[in-house]
C-alpha positions as CSV (number, residue, x, y, z in Angstrom):
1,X,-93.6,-16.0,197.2
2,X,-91.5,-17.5,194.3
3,X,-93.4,-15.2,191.5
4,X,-93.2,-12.3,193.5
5,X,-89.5,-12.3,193.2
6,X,-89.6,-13.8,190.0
7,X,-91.2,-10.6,188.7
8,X,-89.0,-8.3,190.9
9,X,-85.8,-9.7,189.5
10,X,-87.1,-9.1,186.1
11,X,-87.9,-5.7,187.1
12,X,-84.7,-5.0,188.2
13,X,-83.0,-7.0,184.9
14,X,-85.1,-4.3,182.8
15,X,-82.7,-1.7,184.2
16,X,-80.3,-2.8,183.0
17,X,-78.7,-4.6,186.8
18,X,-78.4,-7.6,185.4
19,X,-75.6,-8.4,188.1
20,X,-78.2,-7.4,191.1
21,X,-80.5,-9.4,189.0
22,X,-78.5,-12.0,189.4
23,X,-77.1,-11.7,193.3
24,X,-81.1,-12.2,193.9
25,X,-81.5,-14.2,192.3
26,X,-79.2,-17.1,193.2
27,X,-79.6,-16.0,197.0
28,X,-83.4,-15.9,196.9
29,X,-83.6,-19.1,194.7
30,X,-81.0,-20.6,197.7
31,X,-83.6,-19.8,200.0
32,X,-86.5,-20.3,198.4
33,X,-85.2,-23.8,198.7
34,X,-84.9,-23.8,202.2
35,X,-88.3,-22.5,203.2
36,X,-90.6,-20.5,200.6
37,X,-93.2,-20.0,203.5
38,X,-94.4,-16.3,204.2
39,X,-92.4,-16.4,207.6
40,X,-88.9,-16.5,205.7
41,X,-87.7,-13.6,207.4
42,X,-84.4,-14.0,204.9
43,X,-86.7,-13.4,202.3
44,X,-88.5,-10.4,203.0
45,X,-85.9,-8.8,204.1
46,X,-84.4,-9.5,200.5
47,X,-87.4,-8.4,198.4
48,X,-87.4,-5.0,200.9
49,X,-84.0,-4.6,199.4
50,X,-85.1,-5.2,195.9
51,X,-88.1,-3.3,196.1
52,X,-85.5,-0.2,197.3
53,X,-83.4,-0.6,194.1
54,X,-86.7,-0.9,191.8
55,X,-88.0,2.7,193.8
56,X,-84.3,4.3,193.0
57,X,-85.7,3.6,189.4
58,X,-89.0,4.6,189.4
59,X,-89.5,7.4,191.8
């Protein structure tokens, strides 16, 4: 889980959003913390966020 955001936040540093970058990454780091099992339902919902910024970019 960790290096999937990992890379996502970098993604979205590359951008130039370094102030998204870094909203993700002190909440997912936060909840990383907490629980960084695959049921986090916190945390996907976060890297479905993220992965809708990175598309605006891409697509």
């Amino acid at each position: 889980m960790r290096d999937l955001v990992e890379a996502m936040i970098e993604k979205i540093e590359y951008f130039g959003l370094e102030d998204t970058a870094n909203y993700y990454r002190e909440e997912t780091e936060t909840e990383l913390s907490r629980n960084d099992f695959p049921d986090n339902q916190y945390l996907w919902s976060m890297i479905k966020d993220m992965a809708e910024i990175l598309e605006q970019y891409t697509a």
